[in-house]
C-alpha positions as CSV (number, residue, x, y, z in Angstrom):
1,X,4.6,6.1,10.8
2,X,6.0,9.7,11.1
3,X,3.6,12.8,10.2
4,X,3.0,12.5,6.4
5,X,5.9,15.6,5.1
6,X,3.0,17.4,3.1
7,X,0.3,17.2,6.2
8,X,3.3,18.5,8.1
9,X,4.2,21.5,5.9
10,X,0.1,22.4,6.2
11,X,0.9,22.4,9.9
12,X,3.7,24.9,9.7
13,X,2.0,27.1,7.8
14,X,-0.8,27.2,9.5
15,X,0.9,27.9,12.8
16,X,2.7,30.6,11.0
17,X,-0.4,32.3,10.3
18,X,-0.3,32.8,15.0
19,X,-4.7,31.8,14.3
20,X,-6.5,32.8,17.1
21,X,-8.2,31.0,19.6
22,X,-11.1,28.9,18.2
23,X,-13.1,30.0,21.5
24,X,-12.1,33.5,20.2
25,X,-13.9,33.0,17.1
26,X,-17.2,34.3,16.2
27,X,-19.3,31.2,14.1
28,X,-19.3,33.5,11.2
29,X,-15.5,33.7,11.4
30,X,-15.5,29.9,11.8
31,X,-17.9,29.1,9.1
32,X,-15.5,31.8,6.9
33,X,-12.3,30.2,7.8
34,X,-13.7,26.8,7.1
35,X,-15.1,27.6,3.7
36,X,-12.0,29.6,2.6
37,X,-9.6,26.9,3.4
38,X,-11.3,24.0,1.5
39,X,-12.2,25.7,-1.4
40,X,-8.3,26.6,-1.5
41,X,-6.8,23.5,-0.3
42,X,-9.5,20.9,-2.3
43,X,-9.5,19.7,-5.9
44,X,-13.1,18.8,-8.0
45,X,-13.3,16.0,-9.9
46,X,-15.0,16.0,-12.9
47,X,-18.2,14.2,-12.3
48,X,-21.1,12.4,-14.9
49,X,-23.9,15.3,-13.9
50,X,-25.1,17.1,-10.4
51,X,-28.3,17.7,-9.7
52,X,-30.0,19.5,-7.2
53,X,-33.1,19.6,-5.3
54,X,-35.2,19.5,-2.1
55,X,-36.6,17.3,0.3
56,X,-38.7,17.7,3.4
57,X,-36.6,18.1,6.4
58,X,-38.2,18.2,10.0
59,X,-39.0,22.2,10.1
60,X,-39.0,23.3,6.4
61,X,-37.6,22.4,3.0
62,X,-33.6,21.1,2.8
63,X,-31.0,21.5,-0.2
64,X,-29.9,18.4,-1.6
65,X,-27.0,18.2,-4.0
66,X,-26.6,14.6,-6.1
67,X,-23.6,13.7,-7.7
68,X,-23.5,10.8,-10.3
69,X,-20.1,9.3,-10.5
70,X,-18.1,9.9,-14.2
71,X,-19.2,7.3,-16.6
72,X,-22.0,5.4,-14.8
73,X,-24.0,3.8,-17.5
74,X,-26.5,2.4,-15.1
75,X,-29.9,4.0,-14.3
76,X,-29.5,3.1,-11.1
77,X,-26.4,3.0,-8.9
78,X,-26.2,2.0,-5.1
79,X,-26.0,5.4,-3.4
80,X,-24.9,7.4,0.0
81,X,-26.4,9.7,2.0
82,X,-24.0,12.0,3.0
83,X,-23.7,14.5,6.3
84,X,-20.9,17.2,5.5
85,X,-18.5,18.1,8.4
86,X,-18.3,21.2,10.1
87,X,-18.7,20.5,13.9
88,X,-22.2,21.1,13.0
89,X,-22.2,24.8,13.2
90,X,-19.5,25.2,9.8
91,X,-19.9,23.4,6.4
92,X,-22.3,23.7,3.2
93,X,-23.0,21.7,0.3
94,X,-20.0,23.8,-1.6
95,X,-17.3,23.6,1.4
96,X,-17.8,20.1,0.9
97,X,-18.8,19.7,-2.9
98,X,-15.0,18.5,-3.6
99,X,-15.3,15.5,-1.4
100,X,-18.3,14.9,-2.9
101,X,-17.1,14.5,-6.1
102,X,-14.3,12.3,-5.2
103,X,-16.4,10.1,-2.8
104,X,-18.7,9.0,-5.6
105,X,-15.8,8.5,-8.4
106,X,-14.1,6.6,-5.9
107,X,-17.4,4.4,-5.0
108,X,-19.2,4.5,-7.9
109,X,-22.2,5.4,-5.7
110,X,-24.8,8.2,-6.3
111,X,-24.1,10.7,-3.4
112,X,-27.2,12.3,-2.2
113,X,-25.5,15.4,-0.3
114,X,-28.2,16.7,2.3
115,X,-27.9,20.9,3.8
116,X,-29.3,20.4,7.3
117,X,-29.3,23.2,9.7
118,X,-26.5,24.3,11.5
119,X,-26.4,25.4,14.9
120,X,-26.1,28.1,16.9
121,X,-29.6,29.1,14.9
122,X,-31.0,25.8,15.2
123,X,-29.3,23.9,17.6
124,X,-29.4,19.8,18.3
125,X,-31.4,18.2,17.9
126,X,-32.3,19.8,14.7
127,X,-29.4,18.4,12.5
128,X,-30.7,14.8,13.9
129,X,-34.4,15.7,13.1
130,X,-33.4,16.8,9.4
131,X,-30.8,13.8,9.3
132,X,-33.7,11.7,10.3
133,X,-36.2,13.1,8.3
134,X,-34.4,13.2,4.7
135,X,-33.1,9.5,5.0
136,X,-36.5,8.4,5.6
137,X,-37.6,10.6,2.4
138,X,-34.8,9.4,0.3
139,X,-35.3,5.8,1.3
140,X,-39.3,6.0,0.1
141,X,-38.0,7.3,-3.4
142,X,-35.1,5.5,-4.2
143,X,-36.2,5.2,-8.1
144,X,-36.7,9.1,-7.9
145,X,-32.9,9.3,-7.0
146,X,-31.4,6.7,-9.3
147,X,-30.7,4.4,-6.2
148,X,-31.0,0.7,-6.4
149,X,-33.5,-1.1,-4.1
150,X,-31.7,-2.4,-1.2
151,X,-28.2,-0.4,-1.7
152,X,-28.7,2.7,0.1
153,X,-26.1,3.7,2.3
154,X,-25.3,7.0,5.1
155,X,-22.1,8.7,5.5
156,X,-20.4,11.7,6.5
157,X,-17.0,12.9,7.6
158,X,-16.0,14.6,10.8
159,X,-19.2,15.7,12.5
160,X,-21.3,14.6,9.3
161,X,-20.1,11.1,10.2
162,X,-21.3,11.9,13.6
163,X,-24.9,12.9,12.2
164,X,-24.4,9.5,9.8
165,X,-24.0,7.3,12.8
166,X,-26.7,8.9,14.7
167,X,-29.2,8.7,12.1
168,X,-28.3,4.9,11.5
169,X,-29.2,4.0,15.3
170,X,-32.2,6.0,14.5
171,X,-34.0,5.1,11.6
172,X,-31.7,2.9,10.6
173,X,-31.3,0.3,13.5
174,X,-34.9,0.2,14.3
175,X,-36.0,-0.8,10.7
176,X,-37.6,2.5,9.5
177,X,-34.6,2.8,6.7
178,X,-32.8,-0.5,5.6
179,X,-29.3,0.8,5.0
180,X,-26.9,-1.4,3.2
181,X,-23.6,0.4,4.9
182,X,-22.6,3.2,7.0
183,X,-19.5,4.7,6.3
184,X,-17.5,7.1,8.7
185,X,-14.8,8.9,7.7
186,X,-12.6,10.4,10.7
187,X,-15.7,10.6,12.9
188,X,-16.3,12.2,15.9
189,X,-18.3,9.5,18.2
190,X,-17.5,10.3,21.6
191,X,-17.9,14.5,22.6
192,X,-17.3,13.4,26.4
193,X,-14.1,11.1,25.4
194,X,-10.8,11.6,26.9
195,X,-9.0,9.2,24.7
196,X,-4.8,8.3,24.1
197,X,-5.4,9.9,20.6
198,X,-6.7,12.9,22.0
199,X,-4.1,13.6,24.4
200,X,-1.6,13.2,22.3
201,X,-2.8,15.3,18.8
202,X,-5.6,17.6,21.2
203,X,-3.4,20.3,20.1
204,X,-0.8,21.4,17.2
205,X,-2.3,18.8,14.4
206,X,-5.2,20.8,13.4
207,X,-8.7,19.8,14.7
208,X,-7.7,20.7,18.3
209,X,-9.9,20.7,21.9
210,X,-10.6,24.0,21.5
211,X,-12.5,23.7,18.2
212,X,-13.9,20.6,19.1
213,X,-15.5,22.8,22.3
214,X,-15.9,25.9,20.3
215,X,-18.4,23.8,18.4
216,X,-19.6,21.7,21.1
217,X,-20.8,24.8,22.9
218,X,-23.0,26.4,19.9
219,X,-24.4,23.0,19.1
220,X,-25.6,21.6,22.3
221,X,-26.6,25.4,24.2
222,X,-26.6,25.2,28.1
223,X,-29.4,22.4,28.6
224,X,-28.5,19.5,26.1
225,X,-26.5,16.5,27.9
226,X,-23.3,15.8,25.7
227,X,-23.4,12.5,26.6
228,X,-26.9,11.8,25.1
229,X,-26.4,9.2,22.6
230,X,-27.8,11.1,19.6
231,X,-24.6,13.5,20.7
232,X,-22.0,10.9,21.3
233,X,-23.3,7.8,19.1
234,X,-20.3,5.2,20.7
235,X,-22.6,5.9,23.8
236,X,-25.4,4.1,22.7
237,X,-26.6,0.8,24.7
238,X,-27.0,-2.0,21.8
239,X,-25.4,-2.0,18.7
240,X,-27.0,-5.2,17.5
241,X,-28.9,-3.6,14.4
242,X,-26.4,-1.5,12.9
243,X,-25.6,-2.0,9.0
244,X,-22.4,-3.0,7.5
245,X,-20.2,-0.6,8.5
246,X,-16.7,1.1,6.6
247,X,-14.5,3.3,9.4
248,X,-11.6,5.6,8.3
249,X,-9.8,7.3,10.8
250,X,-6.4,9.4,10.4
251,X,-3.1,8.8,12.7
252,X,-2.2,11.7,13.7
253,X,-6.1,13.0,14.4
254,X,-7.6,13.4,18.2
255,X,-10.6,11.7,17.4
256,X,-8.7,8.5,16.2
257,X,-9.2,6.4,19.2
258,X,-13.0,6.9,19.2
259,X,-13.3,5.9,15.4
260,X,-11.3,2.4,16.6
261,X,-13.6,2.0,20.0
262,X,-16.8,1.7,17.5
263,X,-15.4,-0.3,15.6
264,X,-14.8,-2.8,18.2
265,X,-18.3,-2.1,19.5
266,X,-19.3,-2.7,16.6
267,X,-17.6,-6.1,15.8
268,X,-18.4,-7.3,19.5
269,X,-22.4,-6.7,18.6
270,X,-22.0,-9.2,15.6
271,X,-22.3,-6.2,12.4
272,X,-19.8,-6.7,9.6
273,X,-17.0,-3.7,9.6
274,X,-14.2,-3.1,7.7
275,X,-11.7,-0.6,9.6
276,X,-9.1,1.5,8.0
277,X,-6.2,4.3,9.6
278,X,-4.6,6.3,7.1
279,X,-0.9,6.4,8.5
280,X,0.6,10.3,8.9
281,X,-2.3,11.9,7.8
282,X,-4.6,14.7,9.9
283,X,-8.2,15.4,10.5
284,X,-9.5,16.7,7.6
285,X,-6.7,15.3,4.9
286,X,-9.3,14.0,2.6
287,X,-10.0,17.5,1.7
288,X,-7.0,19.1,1.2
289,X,-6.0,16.9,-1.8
290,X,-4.5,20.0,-3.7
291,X,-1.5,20.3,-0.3
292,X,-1.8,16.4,0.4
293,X,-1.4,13.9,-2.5
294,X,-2.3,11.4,-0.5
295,X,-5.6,12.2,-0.1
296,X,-6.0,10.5,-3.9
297,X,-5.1,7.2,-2.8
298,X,-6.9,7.7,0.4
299,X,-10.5,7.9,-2.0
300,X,-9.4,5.0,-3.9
301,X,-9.1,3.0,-0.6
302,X,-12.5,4.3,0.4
303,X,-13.8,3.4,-2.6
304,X,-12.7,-0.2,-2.3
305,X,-14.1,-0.6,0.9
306,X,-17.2,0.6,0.3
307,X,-17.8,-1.5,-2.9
308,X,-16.4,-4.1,-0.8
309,X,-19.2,-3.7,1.5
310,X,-22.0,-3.4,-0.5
311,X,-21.1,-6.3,-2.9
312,X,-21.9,-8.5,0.1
């Protein structure tokens, strides 16, 4: 399908704006720019209640934000574990507090939204530590956080689905954390890859190589090995033990390809996925629901594949 005529007009303003280089950008600037633009370009759902709190991370308290879905009725609710995006230097629980909203609505799933640290100031493998260490937290108190028994699930978008994915072959895959699903929304799964996708929309549709290595470069510091599977998750040897997994990728977006390659890992490993590409949408269109309608129907189809998943 063609570019999507509202993820197209983003575009064009966007280049009218002549942004400078991402490798130009300080991470506060990046961080600023990233925060600025979704709180702009999102919309917030109205949800039943949010509630905050904290739970032991791998250095130190983290924030954790939970969103019940409008009208649950149910004491307990399957739920999500969710990694925000960001390249894993950018991104907070109210950058991504939209997405949030809408994620749970959609799925009718608890969201349990977790603040791990960012890099340059803590760089990997801190996000997996905390990633690690709050799944296994929230999976030992599931009645504490309104989530049913058996119907815990990890997610994230962009680098958070990174993290999600990670996490999942950590705790997940060797039986420390029984997760029900994984879901992955436009996720980046391959730092090294030099995939069709990313030839093609590296540059002009958004998320371009130079963010991508912008953020790369404050996450990993000189001595970390990008291709390191806990870096680039569609690296791993055996994917054998993964849970049910949901994958949504975006047409027109560079990391496309690598979203389809796990998939197919995935499905050659015997796990149960579901695989969805949103046709002439861009990295990061889910969160810019107030430029891109689409976005709305996105959720709803994210929402029936993750039901969809867990009802099995």
């Amino acid at each position: 399908m063609p570019l999507d005529s509202h993820a197209k007009r983003f575009l064009q303003r966007v280049a009218a704006t002549n942004p400078a280089s991402p490798l130009e950008l300080s991470v506060r600037d990046r961080r600023a720019a990233l925060e600025q633009l979704l709180r702009i370009a999102s919309r917030a759902e109205e949800v039943e209640s949010i509630a905050e709190r904290a739970v032991p991370g791998a250095e130190g308290p983290l924030q954790v934000r939970i969103y019940t879905p409008l009208h649950a009725s149910e004491a307990l609710l399957p739920g999500l574990i969710y990694f925000h995006g960001g390249g894993l230097v950018a991104g907070s629980l109210d950058s991504h507090d939209p997405i949030c909203r809408a994620l749970s609505n959609a799925s009718g799933c608890r969201v349990i939204a977790i603040d791990y640290r960012l890099a340059p100031e803590a760089r990997f493998p801190a996000a997996v530590e905390d990633g690690c260490a709050a799944a296994r937290w929230v999976a030992q108190h599931l009645e504490d956080f309104g989530v049913e028994p058996e119907r815990l699930g990890v997610c994230g978008d962009s680098a958070g689905a990174t993290l999600a994915a990670v996490v999942s072959q950590s705790v997940g895959a060797t039986g420390e954390v029984a997760f029900a699903l994984q879901f992955l929304l436009c996720p980046i799964l391959d730092f090294g890859a030099c995939t069709d996708s990313r030839q093609r929309y590296g540059e002009g549709y958004f998320l371009d190589a130079q963010t991508l290595a912008h953020d790369l470069m404050h996450y990993l510091g000189p001595d970390a090995d990008p291709a390191d599977p806990r870096v680039s998750p569609l690296r791993a040897a055996r994917f054998e033990h993964m849970p049910p997994t949901c994958i949504h990728t975006a047409e027109f977006d560079p990391l496309r390809d690598e979203g389809e390659a796990y998939a197919h890992r995935l499905r050659s490993a015997g796990v149960r996925v579901s695989y969805r590409c949103h046709p002439g949408m861009i990295h990061l269109f889910y969160g810019l629901g107030a430029l891109i309608p689409y976005a709305a129907e996105a959720f709803r189809l994210m929402g029936t594949d993750i039901r969809a998943q867990l009802a099995q």
